[in-house]
C-alpha positions as CSV (number, residue, x, y, z in Angstrom):
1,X,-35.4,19.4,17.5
2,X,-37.5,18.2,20.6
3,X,-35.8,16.4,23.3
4,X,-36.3,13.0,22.0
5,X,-34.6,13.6,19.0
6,X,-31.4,15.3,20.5
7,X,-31.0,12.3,23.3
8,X,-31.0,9.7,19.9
9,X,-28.1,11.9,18.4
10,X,-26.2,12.4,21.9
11,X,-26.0,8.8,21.7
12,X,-25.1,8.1,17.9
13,X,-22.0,10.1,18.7
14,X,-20.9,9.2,21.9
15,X,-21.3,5.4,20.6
16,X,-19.5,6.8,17.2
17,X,-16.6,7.9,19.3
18,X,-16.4,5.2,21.4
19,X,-16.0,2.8,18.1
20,X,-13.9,4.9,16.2
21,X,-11.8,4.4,19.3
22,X,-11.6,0.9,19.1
23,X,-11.0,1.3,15.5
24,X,-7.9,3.2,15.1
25,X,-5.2,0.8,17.0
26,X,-5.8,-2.0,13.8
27,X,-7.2,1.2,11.3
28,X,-4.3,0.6,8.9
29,X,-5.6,-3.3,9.2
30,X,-9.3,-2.5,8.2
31,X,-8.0,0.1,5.2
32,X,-6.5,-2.9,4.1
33,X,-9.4,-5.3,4.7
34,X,-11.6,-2.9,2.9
35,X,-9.1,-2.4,-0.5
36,X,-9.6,-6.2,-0.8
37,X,-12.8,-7.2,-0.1
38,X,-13.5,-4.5,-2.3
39,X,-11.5,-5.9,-5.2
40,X,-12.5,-9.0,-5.0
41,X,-16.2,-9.3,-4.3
42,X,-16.8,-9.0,-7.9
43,X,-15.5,-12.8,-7.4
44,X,-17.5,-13.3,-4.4
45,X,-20.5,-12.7,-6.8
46,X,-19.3,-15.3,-9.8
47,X,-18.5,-17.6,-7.1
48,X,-21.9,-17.7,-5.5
49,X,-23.6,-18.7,-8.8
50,X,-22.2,-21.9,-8.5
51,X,-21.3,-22.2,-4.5
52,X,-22.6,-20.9,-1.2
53,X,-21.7,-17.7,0.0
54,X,-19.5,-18.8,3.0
55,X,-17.6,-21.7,1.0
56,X,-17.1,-18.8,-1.9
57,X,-16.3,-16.0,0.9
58,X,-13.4,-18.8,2.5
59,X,-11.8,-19.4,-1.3
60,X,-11.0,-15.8,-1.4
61,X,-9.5,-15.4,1.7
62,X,-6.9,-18.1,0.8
63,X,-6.8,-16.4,-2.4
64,X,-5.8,-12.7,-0.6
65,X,-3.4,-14.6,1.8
66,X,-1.7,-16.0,-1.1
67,X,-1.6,-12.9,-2.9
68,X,-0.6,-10.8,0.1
69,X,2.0,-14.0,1.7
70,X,3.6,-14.9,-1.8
71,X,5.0,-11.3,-3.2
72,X,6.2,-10.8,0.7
73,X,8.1,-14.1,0.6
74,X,9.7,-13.5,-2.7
75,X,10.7,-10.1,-1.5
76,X,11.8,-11.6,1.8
77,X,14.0,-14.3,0.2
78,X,16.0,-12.1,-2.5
79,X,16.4,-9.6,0.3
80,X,18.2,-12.8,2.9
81,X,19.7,-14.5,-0.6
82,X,21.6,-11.0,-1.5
83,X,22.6,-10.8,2.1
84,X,24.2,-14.4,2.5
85,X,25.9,-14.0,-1.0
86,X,27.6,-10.7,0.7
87,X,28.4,-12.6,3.7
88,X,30.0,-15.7,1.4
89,X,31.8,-13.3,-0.4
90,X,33.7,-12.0,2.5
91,X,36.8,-13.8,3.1
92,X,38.5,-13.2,6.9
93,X,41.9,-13.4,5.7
94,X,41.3,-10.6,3.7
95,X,40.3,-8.4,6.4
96,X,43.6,-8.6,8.0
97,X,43.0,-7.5,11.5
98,X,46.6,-8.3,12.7
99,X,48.0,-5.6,10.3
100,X,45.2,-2.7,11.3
101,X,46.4,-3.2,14.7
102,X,49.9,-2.9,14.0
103,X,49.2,0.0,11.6
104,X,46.7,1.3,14.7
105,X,49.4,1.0,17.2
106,X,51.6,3.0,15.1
107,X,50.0,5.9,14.1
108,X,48.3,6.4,17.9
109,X,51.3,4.9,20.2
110,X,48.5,3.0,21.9
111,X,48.0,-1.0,22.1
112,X,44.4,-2.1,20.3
113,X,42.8,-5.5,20.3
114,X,40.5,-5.3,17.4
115,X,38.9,-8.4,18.0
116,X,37.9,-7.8,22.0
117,X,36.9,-4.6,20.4
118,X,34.6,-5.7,17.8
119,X,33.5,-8.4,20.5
120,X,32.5,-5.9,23.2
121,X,30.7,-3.8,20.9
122,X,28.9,-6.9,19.5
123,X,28.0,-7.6,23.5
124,X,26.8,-3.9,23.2
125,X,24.6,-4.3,20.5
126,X,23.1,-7.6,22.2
127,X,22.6,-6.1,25.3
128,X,20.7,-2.9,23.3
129,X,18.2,-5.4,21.0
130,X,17.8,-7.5,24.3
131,X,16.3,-4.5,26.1
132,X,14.3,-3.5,23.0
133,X,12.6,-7.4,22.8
134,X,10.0,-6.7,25.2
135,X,8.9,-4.1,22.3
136,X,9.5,-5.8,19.1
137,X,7.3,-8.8,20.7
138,X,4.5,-5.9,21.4
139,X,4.5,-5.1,17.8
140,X,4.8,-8.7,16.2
141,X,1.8,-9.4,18.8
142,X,-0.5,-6.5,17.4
143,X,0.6,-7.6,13.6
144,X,-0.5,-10.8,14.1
145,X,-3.6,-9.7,15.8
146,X,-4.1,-7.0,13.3
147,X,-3.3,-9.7,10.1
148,X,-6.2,-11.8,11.9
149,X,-8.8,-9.3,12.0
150,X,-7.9,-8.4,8.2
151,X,-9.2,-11.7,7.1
152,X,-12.1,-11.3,9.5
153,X,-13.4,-8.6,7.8
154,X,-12.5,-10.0,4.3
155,X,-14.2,-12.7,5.2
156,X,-17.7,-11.3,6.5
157,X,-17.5,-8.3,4.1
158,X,-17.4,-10.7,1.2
159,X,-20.0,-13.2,2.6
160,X,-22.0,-10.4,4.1
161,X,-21.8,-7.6,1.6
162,X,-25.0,-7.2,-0.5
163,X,-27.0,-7.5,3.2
164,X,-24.8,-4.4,4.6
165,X,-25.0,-2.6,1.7
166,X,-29.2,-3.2,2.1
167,X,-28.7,-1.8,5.8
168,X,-26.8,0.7,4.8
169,X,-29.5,2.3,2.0
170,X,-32.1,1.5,4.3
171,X,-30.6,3.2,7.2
172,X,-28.9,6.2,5.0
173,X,-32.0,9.1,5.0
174,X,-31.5,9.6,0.9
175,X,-33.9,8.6,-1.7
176,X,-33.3,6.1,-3.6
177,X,-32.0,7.3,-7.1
178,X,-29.7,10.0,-4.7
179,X,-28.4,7.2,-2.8
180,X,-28.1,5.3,-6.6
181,X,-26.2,8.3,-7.8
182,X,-23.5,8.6,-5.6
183,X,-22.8,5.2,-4.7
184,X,-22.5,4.9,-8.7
185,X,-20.0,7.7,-8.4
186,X,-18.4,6.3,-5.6
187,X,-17.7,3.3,-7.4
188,X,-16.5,4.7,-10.3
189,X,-13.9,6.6,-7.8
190,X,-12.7,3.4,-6.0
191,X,-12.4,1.2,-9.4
192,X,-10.4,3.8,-10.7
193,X,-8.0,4.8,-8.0
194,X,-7.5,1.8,-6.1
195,X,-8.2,-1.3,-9.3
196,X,-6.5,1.0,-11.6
197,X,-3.8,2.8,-9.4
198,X,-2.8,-0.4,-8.3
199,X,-2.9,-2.1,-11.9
200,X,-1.0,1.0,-13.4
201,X,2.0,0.8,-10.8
202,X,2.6,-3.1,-11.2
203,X,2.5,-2.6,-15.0
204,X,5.0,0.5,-15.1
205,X,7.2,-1.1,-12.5
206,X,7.6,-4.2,-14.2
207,X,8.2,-2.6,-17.6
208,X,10.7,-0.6,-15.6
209,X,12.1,-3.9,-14.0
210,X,12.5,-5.1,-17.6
211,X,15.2,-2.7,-18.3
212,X,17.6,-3.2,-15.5
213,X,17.5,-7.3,-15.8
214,X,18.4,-6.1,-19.4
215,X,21.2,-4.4,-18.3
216,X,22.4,-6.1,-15.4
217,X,22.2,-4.5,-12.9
218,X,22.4,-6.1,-9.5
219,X,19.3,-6.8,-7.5
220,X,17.0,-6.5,-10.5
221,X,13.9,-8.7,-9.2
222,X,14.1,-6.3,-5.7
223,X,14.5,-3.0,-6.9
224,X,11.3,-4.0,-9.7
225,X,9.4,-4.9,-6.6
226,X,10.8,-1.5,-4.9
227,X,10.1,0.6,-8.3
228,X,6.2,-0.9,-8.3
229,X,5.1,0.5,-4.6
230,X,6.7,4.0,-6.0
231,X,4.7,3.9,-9.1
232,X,2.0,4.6,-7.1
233,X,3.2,8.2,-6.7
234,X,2.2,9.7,-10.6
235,X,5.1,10.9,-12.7
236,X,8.0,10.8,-9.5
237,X,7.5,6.8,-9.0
238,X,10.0,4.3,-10.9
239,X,12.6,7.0,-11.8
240,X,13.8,7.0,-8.3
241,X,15.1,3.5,-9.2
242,X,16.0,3.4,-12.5
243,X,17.7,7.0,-12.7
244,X,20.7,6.0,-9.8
245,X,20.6,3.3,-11.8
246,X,21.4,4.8,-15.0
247,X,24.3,6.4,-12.5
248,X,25.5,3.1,-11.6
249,X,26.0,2.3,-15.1
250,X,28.1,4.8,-15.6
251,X,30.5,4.8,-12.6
252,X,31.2,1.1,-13.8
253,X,32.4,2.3,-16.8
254,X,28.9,0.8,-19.1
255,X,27.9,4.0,-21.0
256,X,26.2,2.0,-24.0
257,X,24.3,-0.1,-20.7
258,X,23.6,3.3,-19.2
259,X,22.0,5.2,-22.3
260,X,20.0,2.1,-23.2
261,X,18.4,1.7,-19.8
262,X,18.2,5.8,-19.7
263,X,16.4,6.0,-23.0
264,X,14.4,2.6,-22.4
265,X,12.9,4.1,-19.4
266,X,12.5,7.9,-20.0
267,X,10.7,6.5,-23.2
268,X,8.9,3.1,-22.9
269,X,8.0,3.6,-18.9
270,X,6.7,7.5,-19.5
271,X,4.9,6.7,-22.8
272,X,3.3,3.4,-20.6
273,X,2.2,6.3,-17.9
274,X,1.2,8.4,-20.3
275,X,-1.2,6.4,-22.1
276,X,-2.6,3.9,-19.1
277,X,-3.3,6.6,-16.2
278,X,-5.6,8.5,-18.6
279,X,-7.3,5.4,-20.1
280,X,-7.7,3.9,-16.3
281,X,-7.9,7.1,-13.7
282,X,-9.0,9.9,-15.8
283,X,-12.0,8.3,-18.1
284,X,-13.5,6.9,-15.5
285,X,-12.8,9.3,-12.4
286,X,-11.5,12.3,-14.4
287,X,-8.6,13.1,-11.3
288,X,-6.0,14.7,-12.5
289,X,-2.4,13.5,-11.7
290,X,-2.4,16.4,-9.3
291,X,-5.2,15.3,-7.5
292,X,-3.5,11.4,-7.1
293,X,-0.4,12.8,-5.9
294,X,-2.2,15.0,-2.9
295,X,-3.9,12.3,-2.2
296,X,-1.0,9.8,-1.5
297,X,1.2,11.8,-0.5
298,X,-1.4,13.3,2.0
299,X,-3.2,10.1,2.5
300,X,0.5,8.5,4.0
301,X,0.7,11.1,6.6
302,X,-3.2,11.0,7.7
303,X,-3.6,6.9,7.7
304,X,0.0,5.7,7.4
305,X,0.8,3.1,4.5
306,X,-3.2,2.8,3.3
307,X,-3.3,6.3,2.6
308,X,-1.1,5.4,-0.8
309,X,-5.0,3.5,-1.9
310,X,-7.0,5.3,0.1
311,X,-6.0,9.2,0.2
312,X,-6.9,9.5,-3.5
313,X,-10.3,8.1,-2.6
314,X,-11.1,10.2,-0.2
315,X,-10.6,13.3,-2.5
316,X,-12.5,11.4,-5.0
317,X,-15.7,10.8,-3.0
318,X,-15.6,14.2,-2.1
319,X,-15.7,15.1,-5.7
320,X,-18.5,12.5,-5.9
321,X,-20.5,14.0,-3.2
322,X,-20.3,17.1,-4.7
323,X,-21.4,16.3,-7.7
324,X,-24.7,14.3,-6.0
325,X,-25.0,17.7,-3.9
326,X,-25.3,19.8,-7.3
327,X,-27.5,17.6,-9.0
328,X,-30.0,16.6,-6.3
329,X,-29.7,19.6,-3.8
330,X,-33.0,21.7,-5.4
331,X,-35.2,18.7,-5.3
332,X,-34.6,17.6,-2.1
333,X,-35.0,20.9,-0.9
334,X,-38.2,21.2,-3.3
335,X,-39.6,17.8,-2.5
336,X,-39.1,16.2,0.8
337,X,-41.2,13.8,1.0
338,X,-40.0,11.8,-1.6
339,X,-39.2,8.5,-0.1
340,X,-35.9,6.9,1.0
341,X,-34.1,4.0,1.4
């Protein structure tokens, strides 16, 4: 390597560090831009056939806020319906504070105001979330900030797309049918892991949520939304709900509910994973279960809430690379002059 050479590479890192840098505070922001732009610029592609690329590229960036916005309100608005049907259900007379304060004063000898009480330690707790403001306006800042640069990059990745992927193939020092080989793979890696992980858990959770609106049990729409996110862990997910569930059943005194919704689940929602995870994941991306579940479980840890979609990629790209390494390796060993980009 002459001198030249080495100064070019000195600087590809030291420009490399410097961006991942200013990368990493919004990283869980551009996972996220990446999972949809990814989804939908098969879209972006119809859409152009009929409009131009930045009227097609705006369209689907309301169509990703609406997806993203819509489930969150729903979510949102059983979460603060439960709660004020709690609070409505409370009724102060039957709290009866005068009587704990007699019954206080008895046992302890000792006069107690349960009211000034339960007043100063509400002062307490005002005081506490007053002082933590400064912080909680910190992070709503950088979610806002981070939520705009999302649809940034959904929006340029989409409108932009096939001319960075030219750049990048032109840029990449790979022939052509190499650099055709693995981005093939590649693909065939992301459809299946994040299209069909995705697909997989909102199918299983809602056949799961199915079975507790059957049987009643409280909450249903929330803990379906709850049971989808976990069916993105293989074979642990939705059984996290509906098993305490099945529990809750019971202690109300439903055991025909309770063995409906057990066998329902263990049967319907396991024959449902059982038959779509091979059809989706494993034809296409042949990743074993065990695979998936290193992958999000060690994806979380390594990029936070992304690394549900994105740690199982990353094993699968490896396994993509790998394979473009065995099949390639000798000739590009054998034959470097063959031609790139």
């Amino acid at each position: 390597m002459n001198l030249s050479r080495g100064y070019l590479l000195a600087l590809v890192v030291i420009f490399g560090v410097l961006s991942l840098l200013l990368v990493l505070p919004f990283l869980q922001y551009v996972l996220g831009a990446i999972l949809i732009a990814y989804i939908l610029y098969p879209l972006q592609g119809v859409l152009e056939r009929r409009l131009s690329p930045t009227i097609s590229a705006f369209a689907l960036v309301i169509l990703a806020i609406a997806g993203f916005v819509v489930p969150f309100v729903v979510v949102v608005a059983m979460i603060a319906d439960d709660a004020v049907r709690i609070l409505q259900e409370v009724d102060p007379e039957t709290l009866q504070l005068a009587e704990i304060e007699t019954r206080i004063e008895e046992t302890v000898g000792i006069e107690f105001d349960l009211v000034d009480t339960l007043a100063d330690s509400g002062q307490e707790v005002g005081m506490a979330l007053l002082e933590r403001s400064t912080e909680w306006f910190s992070t709503l800042t950088h979610i806002v900030i981070g939520l705009g640069l999302a649809l940034f990059l959904i929006y340029y990745l989409l409108k932009e797309g096939d001319t960075f992927m030219g750049w990048l193939r032109e840029t990449t020092p790979l022939p052509s049918d190499v650099q055709d080989d693995f981005y093939a793979e590649l693909d065939d890696v992301m459809s299946a892991v994040l299209v069909g992980h995705v697909l997989i858990a909102v199918v299983e959770g809602a056949i799961a949520g199915l079975g507790l609106f059957a049987t009643g049990i409280p909450n249903a729409g929330f803990w379906t939304f709850v049971m989808i996110i976990l069916s993105l862990v293989p074979l642990i997910g939705a059984f996290l709900v509906w098993g305490p569930a099945v529990a809750y059943l019971l202690a109300t005194g439903e055991p025909v509910l309770a063995v409906a919704l057990f066998v329902y689940s263990a049967v319907v929602v396991g024959v449902s994973d059982d038959y779509l995870r091979p059809i989706v994941v494993d034809r296409y991306a042949e990743l074993s279960p065990a695979v998936i579940i290193l992958g999000v479980l060690g994806g979380i840890y390594a990029f936070g809430i992304m690394g549900l979609f994105f740690g199982p990629v990353v094993l699968g790209a490896l396994k993509a690379t790998l394979n473009v390494v065995n099949e390639h390796y000798d000739h590009l060993e054998d034959d470097p002059s063959r031609s790139s980009g």
